[in-house]
MOPAC internal coordinates of N, CA, C and O (Angstrom, degrees):
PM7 1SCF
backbone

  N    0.0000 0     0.00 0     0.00 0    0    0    0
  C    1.4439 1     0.00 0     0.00 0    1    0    0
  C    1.5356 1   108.89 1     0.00 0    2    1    0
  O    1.2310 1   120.87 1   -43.07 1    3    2    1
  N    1.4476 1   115.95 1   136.93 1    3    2    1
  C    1.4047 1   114.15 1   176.69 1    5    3    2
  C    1.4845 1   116.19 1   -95.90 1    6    5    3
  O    1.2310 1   132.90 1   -19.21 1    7    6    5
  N    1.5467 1    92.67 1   160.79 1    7    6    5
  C    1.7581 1    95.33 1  -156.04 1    9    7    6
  C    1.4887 1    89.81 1  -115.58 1   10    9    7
  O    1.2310 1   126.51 1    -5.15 1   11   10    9
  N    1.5992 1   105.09 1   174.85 1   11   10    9
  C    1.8421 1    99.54 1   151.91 1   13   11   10
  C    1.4237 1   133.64 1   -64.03 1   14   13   11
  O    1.2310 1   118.09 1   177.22 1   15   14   13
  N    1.2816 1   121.24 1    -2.78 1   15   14   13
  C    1.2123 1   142.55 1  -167.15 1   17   15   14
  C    2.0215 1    90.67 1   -85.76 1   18   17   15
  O    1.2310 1   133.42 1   116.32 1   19   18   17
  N    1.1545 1    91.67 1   -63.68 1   19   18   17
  C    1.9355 1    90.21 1  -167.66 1   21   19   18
  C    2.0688 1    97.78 1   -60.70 1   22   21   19
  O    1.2310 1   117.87 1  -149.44 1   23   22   21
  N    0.7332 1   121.66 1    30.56 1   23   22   21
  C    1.7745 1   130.82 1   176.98 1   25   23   22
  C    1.6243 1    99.61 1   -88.88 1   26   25   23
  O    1.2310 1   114.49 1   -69.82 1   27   26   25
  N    0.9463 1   128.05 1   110.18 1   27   26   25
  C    1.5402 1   136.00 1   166.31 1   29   27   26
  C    1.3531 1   103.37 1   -72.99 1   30   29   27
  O    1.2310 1   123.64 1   -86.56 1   31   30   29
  N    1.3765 1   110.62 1    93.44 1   31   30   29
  C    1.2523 1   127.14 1   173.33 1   33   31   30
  C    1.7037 1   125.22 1   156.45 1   34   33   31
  O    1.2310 1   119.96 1   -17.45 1   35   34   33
  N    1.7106 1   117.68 1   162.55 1   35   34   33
  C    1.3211 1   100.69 1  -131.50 1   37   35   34
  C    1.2453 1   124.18 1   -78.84 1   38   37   35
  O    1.2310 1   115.95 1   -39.52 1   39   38   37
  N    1.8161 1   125.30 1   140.48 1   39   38   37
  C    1.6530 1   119.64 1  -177.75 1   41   39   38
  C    1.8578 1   109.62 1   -16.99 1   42   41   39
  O    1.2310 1   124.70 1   115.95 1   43   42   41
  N    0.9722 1   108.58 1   -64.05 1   43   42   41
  C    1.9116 1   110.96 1  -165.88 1   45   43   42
  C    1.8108 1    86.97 1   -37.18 1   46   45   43
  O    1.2310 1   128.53 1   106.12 1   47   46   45
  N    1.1489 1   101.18 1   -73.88 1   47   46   45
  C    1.8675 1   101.99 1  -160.39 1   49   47   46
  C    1.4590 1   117.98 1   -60.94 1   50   49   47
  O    1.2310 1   115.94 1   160.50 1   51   50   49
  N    1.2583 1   125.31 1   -19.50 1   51   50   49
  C    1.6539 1   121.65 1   153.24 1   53   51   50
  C    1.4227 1   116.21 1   -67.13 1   54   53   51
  O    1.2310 1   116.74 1   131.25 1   55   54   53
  N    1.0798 1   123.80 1   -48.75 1   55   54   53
  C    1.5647 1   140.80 1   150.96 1   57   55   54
  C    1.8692 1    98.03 1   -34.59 1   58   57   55
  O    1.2310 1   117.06 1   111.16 1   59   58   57
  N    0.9298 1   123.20 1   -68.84 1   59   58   57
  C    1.7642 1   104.56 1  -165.15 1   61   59   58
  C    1.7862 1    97.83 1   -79.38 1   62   61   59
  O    1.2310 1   121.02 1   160.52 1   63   62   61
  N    1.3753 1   115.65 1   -19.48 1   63   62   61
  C    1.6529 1   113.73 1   156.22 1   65   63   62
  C    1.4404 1   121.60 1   -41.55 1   66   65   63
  O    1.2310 1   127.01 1    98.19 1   67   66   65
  N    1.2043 1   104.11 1   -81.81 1   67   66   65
  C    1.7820 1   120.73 1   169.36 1   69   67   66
  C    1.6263 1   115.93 1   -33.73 1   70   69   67
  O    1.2310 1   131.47 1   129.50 1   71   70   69
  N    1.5823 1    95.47 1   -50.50 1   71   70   69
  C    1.4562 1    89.58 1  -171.11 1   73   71   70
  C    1.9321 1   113.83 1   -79.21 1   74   73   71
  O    1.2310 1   129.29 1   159.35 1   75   74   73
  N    1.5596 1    99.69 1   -20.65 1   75   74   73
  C    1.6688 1    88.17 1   178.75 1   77   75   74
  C    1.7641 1   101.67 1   -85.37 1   78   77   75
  O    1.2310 1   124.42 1  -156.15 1   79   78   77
  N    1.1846 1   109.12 1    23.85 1   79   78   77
  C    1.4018 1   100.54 1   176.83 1   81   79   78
  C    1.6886 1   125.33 1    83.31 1   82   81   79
  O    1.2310 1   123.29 1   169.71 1   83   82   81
  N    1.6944 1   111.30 1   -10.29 1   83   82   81
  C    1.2714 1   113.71 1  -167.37 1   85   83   82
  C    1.2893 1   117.08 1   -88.61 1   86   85   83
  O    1.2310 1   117.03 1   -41.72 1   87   86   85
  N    1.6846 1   123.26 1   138.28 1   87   86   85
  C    1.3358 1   139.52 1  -170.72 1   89   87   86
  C    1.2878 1   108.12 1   -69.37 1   90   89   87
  O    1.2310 1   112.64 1   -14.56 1   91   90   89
  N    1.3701 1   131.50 1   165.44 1   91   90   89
  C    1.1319 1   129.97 1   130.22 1   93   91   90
  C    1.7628 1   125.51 1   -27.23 1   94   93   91
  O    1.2310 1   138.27 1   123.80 1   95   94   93
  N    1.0490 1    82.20 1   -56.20 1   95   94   93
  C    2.0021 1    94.92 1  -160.63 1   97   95   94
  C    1.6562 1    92.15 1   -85.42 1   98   97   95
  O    1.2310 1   116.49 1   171.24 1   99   98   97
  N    1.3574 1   124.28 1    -8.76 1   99   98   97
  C    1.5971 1   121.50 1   163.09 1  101   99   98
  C    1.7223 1   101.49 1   -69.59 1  102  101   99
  O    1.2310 1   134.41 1   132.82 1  103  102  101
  N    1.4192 1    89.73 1   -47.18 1  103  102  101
  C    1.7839 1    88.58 1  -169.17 1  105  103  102
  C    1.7840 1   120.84 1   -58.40 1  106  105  103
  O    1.2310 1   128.09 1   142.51 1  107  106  105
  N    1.2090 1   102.04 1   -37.49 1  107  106  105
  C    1.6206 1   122.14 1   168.79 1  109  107  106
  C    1.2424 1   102.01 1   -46.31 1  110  109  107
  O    1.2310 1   120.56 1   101.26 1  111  110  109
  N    1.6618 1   116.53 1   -78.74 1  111  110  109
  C    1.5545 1   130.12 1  -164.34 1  113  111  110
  C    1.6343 1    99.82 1   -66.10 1  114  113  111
  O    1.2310 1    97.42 1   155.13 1  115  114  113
  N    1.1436 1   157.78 1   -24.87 1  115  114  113
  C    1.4735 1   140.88 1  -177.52 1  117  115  114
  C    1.2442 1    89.41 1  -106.08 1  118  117  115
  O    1.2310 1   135.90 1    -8.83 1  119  118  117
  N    1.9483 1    86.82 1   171.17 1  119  118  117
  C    1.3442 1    99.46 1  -177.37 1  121  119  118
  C    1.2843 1   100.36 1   -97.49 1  122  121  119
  O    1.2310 1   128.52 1    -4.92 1  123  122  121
  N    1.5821 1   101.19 1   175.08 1  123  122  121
  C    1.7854 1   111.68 1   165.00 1  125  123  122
  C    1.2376 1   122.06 1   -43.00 1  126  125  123
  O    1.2310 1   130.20 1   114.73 1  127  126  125
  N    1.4648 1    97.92 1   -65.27 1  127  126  125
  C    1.9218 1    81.27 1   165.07 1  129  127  126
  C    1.3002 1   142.80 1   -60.57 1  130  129  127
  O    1.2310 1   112.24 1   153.08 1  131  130  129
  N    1.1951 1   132.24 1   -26.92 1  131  130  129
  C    1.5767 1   111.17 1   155.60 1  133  131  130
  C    1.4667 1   108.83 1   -71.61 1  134  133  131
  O    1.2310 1   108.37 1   164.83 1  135  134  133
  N    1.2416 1   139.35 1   -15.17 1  135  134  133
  C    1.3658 1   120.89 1   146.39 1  137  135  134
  C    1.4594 1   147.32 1   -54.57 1  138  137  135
  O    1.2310 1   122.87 1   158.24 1  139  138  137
  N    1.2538 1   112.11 1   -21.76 1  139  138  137
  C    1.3615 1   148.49 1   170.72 1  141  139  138
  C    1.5058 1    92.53 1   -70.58 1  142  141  139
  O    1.2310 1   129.53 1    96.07 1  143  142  141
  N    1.6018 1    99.24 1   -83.93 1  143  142  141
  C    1.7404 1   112.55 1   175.82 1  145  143  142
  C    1.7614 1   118.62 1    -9.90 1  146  145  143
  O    1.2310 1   135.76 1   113.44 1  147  146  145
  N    1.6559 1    87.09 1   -66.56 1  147  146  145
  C    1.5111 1    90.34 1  -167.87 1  149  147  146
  C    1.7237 1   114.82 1   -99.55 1  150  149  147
  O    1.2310 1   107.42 1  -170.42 1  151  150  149
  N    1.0537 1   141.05 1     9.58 1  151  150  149
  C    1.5119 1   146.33 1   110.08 1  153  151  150
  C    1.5482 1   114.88 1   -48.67 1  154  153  151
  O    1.2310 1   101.94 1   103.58 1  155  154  153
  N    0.9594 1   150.59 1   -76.42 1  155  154  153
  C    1.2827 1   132.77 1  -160.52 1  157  155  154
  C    1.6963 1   100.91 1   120.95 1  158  157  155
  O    1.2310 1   131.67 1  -156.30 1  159  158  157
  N    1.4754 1    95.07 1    23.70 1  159  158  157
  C    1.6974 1    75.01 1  -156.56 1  161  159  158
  C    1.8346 1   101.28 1  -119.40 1  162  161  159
  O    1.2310 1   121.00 1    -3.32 1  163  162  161
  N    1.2451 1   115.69 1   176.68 1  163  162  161
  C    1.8038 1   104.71 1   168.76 1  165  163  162
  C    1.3913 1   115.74 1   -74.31 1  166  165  163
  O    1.2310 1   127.73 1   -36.79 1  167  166  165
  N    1.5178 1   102.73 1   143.21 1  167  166  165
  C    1.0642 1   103.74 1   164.30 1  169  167  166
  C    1.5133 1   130.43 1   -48.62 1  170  169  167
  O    1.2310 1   113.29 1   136.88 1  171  170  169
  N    0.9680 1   130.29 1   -43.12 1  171  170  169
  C    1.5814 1   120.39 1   177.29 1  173  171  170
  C    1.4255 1   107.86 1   -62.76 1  174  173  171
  O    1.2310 1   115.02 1   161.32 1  175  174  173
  N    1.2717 1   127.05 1   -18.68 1  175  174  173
  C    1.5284 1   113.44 1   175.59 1  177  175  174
  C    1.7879 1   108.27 1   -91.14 1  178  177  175
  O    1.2310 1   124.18 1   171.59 1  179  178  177
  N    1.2487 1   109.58 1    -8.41 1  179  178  177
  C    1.5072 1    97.36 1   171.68 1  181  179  178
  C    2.1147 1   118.08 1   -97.75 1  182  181  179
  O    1.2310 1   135.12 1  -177.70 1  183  182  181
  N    1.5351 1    88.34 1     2.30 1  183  182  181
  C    1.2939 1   107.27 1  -174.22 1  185  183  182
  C    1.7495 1    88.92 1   -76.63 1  186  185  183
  O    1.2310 1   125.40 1   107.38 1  187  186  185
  N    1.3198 1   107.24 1   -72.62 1  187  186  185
  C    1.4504 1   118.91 1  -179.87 1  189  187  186
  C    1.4550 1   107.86 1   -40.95 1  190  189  187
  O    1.2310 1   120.36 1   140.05 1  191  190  189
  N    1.3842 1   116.93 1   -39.95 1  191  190  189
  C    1.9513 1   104.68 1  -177.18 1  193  191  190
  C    1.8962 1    99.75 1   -76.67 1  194  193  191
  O    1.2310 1   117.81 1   148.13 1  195  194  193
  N    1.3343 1   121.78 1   -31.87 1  195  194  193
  C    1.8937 1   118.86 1   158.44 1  197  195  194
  C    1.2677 1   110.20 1   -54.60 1  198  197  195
  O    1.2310 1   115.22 1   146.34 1  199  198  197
  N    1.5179 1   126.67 1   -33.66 1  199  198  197
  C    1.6316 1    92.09 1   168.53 1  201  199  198
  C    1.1403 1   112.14 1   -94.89 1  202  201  199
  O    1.2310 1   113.08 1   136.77 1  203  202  201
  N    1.1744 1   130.68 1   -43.23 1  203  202  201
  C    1.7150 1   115.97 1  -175.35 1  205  203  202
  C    1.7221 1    93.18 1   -47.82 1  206  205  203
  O    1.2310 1   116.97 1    68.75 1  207  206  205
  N    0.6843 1   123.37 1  -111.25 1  207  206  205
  C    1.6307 1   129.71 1   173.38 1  209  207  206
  C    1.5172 1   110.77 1    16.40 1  210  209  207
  O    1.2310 1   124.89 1   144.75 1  211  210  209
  N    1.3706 1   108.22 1   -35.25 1  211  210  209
  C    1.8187 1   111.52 1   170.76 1  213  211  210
  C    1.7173 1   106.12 1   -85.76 1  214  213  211
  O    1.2310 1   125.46 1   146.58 1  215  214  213
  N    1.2018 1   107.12 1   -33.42 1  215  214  213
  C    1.3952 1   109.61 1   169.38 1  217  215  214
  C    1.3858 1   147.27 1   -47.45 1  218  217  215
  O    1.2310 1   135.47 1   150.02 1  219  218  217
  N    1.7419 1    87.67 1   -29.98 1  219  218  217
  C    1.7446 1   112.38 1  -171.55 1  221  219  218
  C    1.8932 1    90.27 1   -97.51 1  222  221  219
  O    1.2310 1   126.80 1   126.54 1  223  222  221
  N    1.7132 1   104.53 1   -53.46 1  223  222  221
  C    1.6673 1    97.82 1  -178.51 1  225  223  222
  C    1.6780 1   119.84 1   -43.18 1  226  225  223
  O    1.2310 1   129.74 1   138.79 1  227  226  225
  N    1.4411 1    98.83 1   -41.21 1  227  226  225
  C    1.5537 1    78.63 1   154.28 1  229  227  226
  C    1.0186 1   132.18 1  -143.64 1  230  229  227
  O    1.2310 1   123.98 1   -88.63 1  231  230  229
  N    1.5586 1   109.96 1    91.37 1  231  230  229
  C    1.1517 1   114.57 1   157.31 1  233  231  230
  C    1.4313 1   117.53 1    84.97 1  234  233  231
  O    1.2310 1   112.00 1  -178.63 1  235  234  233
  N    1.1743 1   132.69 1     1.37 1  235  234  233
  C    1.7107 1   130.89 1  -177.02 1  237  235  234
  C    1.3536 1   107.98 1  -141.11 1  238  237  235
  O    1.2310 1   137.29 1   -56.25 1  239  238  237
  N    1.2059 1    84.12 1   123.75 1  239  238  237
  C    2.1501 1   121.60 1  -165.30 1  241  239  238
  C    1.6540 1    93.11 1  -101.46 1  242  241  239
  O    1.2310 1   110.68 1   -24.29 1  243  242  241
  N    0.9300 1   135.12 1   155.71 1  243  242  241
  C    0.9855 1   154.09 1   121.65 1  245  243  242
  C    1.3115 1   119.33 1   -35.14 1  246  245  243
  O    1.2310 1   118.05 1   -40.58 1  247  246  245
  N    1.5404 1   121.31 1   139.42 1  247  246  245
  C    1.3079 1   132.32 1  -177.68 1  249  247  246
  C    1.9576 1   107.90 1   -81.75 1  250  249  247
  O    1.2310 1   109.32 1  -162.49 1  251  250  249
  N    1.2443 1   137.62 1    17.51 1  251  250  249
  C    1.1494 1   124.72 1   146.24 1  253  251  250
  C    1.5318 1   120.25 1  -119.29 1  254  253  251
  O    1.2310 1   129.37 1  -174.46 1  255  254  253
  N    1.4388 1    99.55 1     5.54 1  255  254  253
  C    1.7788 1   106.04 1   176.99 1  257  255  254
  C    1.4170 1   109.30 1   -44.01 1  258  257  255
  O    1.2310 1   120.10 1   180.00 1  259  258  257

């Protein structure tokens, strides 16, 4: 099962993941903006944690993971 941890992308923002409590499969099912919302953060950087995050749901790592 994949965690927030297997997310290609940086310690700080899995770290404010974990700590607001949000799943993987939260991150899938909402949008960027309440991700944005509830990080504090821009939207284009919570866009980028929805695709990596679509990446790991299924199944495709990156070639230096």
């Amino acid at each position: 099962m994949s965690t927030i941890q297997d997310i290609n992308i940086a310690i700080g923002l899995k770290e404010a993941l974990f700590n607001a409590g949000i799943t993987l499969e939260q991150i899938i099912d909402c949008s960027a903006e309440e991700i944005a919302h509830t990080l504090g953060i821009d939207q284009y950087v919570a866009i980028l944690i929805k695709r990596e995050a679509g990446k790991v749901a299924l199944g495709i790592m990156p070639v230096d993971y």
